[in-house]
GUTIKE-815800 format. One record per residue: x, y, z of N, C-alpha, C in turn; residue in one letter. Coordinates in steps of 0.02 Angstrom, whole numbers, padded with zeros to 5 digits, always signed. Layout:
BEGIN
XYZXYZXYZA/...
This chain:
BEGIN
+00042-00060+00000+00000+00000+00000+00043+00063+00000X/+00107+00070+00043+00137+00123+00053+00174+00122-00014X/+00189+00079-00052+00227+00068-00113+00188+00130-00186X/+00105+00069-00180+00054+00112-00220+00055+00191-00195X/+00063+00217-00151+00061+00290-00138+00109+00336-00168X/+00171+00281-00157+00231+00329-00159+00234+00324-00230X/+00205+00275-00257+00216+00273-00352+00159+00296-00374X/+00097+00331-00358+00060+00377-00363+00090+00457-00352X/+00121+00486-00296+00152+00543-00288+00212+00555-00348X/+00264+00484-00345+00305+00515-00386+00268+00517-00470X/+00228+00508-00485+00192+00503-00553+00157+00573-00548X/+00105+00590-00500+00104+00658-00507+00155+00719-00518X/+00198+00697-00456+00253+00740-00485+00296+00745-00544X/+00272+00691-00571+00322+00702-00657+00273+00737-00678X/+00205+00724-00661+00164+00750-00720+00180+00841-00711X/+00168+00821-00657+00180+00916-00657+00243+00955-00661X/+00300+00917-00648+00347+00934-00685+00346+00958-00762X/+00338+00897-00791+00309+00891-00867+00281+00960-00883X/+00208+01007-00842+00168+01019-00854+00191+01101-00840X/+00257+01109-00800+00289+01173-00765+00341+01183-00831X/+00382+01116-00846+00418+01127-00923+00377+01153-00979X/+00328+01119-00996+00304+01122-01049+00270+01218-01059X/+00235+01233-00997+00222+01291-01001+00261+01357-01008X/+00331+01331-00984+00379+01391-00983+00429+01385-01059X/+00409+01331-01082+00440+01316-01146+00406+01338-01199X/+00330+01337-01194+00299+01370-01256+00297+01421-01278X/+00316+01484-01244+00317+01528-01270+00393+01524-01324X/+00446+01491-01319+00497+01487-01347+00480+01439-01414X/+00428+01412-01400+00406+01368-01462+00379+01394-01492X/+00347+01428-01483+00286+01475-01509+00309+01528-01562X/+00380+01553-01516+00413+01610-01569+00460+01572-01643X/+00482+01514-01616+00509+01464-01689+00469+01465-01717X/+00386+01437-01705+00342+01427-01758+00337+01476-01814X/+00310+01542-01766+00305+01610-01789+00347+01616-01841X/+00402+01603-01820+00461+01636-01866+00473+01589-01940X/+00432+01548-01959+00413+01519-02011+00354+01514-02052X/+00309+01556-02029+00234+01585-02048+00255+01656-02105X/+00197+01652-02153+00204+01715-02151+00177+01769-02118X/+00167+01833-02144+00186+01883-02089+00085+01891-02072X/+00038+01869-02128-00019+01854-02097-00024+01802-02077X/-00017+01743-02066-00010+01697-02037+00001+01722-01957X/+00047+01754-01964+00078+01771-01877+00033+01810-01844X/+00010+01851-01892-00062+01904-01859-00111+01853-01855X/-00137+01809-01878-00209+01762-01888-00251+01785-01850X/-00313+01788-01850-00348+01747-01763-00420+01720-01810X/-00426+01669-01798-00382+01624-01721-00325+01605-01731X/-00251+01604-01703-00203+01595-01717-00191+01522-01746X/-00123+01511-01785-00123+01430-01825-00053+01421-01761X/-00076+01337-01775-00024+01319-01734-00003+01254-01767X/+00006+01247-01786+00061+01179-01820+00045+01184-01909X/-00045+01182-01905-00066+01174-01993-00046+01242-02017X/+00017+01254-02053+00034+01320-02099+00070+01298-02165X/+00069+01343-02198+00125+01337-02259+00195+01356-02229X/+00249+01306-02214+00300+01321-02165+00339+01364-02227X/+00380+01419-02214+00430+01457-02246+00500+01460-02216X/+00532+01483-02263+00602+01517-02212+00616+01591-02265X/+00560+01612-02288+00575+01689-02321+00606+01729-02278X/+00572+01724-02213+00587+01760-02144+00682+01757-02120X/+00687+01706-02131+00771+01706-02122+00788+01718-02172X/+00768+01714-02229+00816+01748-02299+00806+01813-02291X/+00756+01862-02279+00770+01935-02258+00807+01958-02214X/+00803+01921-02142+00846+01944-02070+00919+01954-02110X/+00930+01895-02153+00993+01885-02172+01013+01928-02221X/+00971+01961-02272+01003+02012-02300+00991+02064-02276X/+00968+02084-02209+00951+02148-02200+01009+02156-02139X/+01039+02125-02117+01062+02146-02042+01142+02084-02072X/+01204+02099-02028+01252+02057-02036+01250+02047-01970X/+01224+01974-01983+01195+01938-01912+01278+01890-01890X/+01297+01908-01940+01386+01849-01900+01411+01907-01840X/+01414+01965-01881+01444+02032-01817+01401+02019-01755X/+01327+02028-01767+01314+02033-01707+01340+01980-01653X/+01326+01938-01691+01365+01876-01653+01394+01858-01630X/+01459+01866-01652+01521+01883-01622+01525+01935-01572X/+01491+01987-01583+01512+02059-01531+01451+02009-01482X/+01400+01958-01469+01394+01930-01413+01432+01880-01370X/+01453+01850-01405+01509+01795-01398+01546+01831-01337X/+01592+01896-01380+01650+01925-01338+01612+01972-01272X/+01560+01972-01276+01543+02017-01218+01515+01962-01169X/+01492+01914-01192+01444+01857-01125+01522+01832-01106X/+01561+01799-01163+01624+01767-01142+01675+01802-01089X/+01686+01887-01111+01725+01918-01093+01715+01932-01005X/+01665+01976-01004+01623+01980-00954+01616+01909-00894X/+01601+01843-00923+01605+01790-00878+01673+01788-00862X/+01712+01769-00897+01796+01750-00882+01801+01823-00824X/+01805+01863-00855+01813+01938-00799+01797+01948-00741X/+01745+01920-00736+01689+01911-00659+01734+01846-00634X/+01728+01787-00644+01745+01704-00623+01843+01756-00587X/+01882+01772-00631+01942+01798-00603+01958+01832-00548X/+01907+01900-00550+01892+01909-00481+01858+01881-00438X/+01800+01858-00436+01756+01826-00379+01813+01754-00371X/+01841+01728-00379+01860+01670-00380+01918+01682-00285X/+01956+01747-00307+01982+01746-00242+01953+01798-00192X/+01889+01827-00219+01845+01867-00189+01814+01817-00130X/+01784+01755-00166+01749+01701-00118+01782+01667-00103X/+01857+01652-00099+01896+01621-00054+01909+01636+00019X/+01901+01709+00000+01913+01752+00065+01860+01726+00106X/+01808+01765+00080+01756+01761+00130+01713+01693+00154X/+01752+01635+00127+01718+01563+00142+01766+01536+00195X/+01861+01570+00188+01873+01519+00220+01931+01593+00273X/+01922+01643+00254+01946+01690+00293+01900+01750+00315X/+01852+01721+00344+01785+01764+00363+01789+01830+00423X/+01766+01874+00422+01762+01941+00463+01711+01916+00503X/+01705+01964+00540+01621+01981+00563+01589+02025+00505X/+01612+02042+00451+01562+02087+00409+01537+02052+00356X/+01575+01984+00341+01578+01961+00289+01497+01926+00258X/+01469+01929+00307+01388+01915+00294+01355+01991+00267X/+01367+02039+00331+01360+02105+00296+01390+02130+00204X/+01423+02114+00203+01461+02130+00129+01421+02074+00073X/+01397+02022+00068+01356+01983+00043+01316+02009+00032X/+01248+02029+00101+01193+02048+00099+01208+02130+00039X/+01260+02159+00072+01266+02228+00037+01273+02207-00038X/+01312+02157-00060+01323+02147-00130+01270+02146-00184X/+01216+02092-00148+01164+02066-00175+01109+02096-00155X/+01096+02161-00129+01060+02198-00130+01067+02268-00179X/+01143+02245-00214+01131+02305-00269+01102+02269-00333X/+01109+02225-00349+01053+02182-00385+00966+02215-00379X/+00952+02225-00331+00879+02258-00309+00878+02310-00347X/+00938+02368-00358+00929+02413-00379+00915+02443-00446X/+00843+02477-00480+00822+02467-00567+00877+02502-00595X/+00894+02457-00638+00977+02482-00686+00937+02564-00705X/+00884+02577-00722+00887+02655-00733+00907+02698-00690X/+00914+02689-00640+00924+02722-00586+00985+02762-00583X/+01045+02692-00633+01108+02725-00617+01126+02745-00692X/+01081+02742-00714+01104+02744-00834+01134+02824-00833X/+01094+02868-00804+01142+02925-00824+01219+02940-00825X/+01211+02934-00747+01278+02925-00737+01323+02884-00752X/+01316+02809-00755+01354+02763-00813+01369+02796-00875X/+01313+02817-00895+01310+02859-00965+01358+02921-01000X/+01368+02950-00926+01410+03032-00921+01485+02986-00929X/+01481+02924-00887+01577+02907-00869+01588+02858-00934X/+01544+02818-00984+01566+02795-01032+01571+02857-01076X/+01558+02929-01081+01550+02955-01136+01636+02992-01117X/+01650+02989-01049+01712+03032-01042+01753+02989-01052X/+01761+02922-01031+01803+02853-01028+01818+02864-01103X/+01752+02866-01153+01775+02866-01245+01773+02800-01247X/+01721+02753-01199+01694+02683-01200+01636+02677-01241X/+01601+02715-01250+01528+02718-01271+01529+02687-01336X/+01481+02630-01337+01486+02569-01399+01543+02543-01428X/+01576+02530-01339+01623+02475-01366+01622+02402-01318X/+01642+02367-01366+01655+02294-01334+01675+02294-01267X/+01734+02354-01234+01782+02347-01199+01719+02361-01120X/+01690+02425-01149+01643+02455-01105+01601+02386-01065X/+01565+02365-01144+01510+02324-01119+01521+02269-01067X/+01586+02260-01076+01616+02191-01050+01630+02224-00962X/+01640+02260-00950+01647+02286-00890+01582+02296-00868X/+01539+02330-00873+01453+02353-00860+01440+02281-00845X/+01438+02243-00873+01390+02166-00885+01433+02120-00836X/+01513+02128-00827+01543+02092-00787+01516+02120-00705X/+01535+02180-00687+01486+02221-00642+01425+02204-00595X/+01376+02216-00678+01336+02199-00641+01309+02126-00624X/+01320+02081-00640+01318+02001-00633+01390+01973-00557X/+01447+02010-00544+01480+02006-00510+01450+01983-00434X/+01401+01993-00406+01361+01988-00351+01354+01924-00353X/+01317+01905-00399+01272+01845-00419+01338+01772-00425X/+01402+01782-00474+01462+01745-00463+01499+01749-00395X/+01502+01804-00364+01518+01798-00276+01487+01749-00267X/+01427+01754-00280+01382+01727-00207+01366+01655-00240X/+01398+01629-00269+01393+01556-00318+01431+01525-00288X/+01493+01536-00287+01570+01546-00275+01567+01516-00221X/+01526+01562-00164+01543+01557-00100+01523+01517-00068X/+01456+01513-00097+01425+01445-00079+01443+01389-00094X/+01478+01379-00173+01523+01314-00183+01586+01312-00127X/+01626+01357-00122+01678+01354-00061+01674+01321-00010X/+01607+01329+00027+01565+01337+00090+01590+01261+00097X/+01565+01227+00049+01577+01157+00071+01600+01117+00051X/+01680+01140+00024+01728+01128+00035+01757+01111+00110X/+01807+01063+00134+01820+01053+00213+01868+01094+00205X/+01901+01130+00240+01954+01208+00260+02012+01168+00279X/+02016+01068+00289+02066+01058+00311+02096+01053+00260X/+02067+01034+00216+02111+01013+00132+02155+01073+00125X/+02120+01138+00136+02176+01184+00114+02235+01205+00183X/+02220+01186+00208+02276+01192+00270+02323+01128+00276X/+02315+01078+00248+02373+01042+00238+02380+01046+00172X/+02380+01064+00142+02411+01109+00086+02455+01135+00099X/+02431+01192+00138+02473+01256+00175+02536+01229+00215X/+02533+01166+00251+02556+01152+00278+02619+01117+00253X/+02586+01080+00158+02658+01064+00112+02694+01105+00091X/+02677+01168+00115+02722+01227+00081+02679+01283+00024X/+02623+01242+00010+02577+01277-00044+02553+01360-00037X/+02571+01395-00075+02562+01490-00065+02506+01496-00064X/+02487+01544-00052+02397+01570-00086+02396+01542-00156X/+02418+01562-00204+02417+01561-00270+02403+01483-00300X/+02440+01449-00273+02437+01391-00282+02389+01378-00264X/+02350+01367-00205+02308+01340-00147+02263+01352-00192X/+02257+01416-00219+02168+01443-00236+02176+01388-00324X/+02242+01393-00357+02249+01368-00435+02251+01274-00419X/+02271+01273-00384+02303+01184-00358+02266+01143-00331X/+02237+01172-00283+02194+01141-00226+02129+01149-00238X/+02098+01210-00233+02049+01223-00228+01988+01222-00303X/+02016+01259-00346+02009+01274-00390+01966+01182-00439X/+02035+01138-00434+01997+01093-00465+01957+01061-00408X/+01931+01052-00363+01911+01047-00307+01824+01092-00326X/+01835+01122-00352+01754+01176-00358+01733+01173-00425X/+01763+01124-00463+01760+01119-00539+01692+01142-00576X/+01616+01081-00534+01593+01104-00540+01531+01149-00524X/+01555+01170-00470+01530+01246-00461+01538+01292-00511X/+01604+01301-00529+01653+01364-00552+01619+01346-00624X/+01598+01280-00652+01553+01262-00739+01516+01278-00720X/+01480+01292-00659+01376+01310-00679+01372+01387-00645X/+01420+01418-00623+01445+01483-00615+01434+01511-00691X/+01498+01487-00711+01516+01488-00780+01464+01506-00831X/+01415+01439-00837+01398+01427-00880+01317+01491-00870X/+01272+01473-00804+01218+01538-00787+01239+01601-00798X/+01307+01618-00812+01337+01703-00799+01333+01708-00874X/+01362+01676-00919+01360+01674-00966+01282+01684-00994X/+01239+01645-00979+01170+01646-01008+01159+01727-00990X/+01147+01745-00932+01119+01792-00900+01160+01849-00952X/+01227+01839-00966+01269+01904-01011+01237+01919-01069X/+01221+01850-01102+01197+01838-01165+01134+01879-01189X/+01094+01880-01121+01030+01902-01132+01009+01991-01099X/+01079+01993-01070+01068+02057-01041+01038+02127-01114X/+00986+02132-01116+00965+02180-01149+00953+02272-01126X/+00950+02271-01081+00925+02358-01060+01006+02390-01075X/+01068+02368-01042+01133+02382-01033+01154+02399-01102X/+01147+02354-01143+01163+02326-01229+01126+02391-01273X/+01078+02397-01253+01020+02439-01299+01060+02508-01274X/+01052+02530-01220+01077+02597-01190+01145+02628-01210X/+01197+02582-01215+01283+02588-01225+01299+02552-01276X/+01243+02567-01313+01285+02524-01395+01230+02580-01450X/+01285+02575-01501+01242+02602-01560+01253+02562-01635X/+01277+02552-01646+01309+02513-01709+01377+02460-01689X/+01430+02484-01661+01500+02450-01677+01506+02397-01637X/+01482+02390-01571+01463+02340-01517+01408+02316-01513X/+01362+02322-01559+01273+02304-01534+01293+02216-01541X/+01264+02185-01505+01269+02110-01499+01176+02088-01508X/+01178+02032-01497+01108+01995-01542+01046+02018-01494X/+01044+02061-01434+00992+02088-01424+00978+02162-01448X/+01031+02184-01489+01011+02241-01522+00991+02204-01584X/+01012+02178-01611+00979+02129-01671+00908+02113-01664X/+00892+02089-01590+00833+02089-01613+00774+02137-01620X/+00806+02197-01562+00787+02257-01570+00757+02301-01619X/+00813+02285-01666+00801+02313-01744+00745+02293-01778X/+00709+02263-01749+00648+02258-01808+00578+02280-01772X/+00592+02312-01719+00542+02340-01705+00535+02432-01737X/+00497+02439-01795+00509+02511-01822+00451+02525-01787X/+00440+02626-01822+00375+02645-01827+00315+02608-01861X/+00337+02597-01901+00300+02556-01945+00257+02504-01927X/+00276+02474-01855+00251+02429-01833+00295+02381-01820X/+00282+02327-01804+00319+02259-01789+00296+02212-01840X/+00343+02159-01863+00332+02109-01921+00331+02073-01876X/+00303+02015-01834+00306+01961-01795+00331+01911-01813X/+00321+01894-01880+00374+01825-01924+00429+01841-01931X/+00450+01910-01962+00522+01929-01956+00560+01924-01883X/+00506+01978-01835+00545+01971-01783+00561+01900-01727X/+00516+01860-01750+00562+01812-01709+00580+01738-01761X/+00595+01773-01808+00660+01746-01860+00719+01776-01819X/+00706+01830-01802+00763+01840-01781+00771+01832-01711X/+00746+01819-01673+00750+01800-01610+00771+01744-01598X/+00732+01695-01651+00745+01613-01675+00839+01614-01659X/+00852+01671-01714+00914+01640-01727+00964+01699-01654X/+00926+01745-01631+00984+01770-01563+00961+01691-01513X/+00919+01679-01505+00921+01631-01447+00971+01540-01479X/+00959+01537-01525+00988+01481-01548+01038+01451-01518X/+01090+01495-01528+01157+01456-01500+01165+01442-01399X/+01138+01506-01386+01133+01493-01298+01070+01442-01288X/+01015+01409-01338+00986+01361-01338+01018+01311-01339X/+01069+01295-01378+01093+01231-01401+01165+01233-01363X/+01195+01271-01314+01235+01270-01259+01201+01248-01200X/+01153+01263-01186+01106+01244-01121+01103+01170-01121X/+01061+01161-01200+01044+01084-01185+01110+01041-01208X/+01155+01056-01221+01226+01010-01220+01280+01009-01145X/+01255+01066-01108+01283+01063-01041+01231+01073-00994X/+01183+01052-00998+01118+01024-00946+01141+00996-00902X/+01186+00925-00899+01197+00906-00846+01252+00922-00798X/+01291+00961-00854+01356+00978-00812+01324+01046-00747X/+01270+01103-00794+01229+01153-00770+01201+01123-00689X/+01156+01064-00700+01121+01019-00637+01187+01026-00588X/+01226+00968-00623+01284+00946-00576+01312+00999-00526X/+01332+01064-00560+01340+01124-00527+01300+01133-00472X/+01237+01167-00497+01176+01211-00435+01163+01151-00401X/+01197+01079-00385+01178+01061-00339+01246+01023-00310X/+01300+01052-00339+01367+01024-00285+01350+01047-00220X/+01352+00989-00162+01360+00993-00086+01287+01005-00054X/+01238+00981-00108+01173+00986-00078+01161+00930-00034X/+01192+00863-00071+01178+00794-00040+01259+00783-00013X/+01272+00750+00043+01338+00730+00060+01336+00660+00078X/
């Protein structure tokens, strides 16, 4: 009887698993479809959902209208740049405070991750005044700092928590073979948090990828990366809905097909040191 229960519960819970995926996934399905309709098709109502005349006119325009490889690249180097940038510092940022703790060091956390709370408009002017004097304004170099910045909280506090449970003796007999800081944090520790430091990695990255308000504000042409891409097709004129998420299709694509090829490494991460 207790068997039948528990294989009743866990069956609900797939189902609704199933049913929590499936809902947060459709809207991402929804915009692929779109983006192979034509452009009445996409307006319809009642809307079509599978029975259409499938196209790809929609990607043959994105593609001559916009040089979608640049944007590309100028995302690449800003999610890439920006992660590596953040992971370098936070790496001996959360060493400190996991295994050489203050009394403030909870205070400085809470303070970190409460500038996260704060609406990025709040501070755009003034960002705005020091990229225009810096002579940063729509560049790669800029963006990569802003985006490293502001995600920096969020890699602390990943970090620290992977640290956390780590045992403090491993690195003290370390210390004890002679091992420097440098070593300890590159030697010891480091492969020791592997994967933490991949699903650090890999969420900072997503989150860079998609950062749009930052991107739109401090870019105009020479740095715009694939959320100004998709930007671009919203005119006066209106919005093309098949065009625009042709092109969305193809900004989300590749951080689609990174997700689901490091899914498990992603899992493995957000849950090092949950179970011991």
């Amino acid at each position: 009887m207790a068997r039948s229960v528990t294989n009743q519960r866990k069956a609900i819970n797939t189902l609704l698993a199933w049913a929590v995926g499936l809902l947060i996934f459709f809207p991402i399905l929804w915009t692929i479809l779109t983006s192979f309709k034509t452009e009445a098709q996409a307006i319809s109502d009642p809307p079509v959902f599978m029975f259409f005349d499938w196209t790809l006119d929609n990607y043959g325009v994105v593609l001559e209208r916009s040089n979608y490889g640049r944007f590309l690249w100028n995302s690449i180097i800003i999610a890439g740049g920006s992660t590596l940038l953040g992971v370098i510092i936070a790496v001996p940022a959360a060493w400190s405070m996991a295994f050489v703790p203050s009394r403030r060091t909870k205070d400085i956390l809470l303070w970190m991750l409460s500038t996260k709370m704060l609406p990025a408009v709040g501070v755009l002017y003034p960002i705005y005044l020091l990229f225009i004097r810096a002579g940063m304004l729509d560049s790669l170099i800029g963006l990569v700092i802003v985006i490293m910045l502001i995600n920096l909280p969020i890699i602390v506090w990943m970090l620290y928590t992977y640290f956390r449970e780590i045992p403090g003796e491993i690195l003290e007999a370390a210390r004890m073979d002679g091992a420097a800081l440098k070593e300890e944090i590159l030697y010891v520790l480091t492969p020791m948090a592997i994967p933490g430091i991949a699903s650090t990695v890999l969420l900072n990255f997503i989150l860079a990828w998609n950062e749009a308000f930052w991107t739109l504000n401090l870019t105009a042409a020479n740095a715009a990366p694939l959320t100004a891409f998709i930007a671009s097709y919203s005119s006066p004129e209106g919005l093309f809905y098949a065009k625009l998420s042709a092109a969305s299709t193809m900004a989300i694509a590749p951080i689609l097909i990174l997700g689901w090829f490091s899914q498990k490494q992603l899992v493995r991460g957000l849950t090092f040191g949950a179970v011991k």
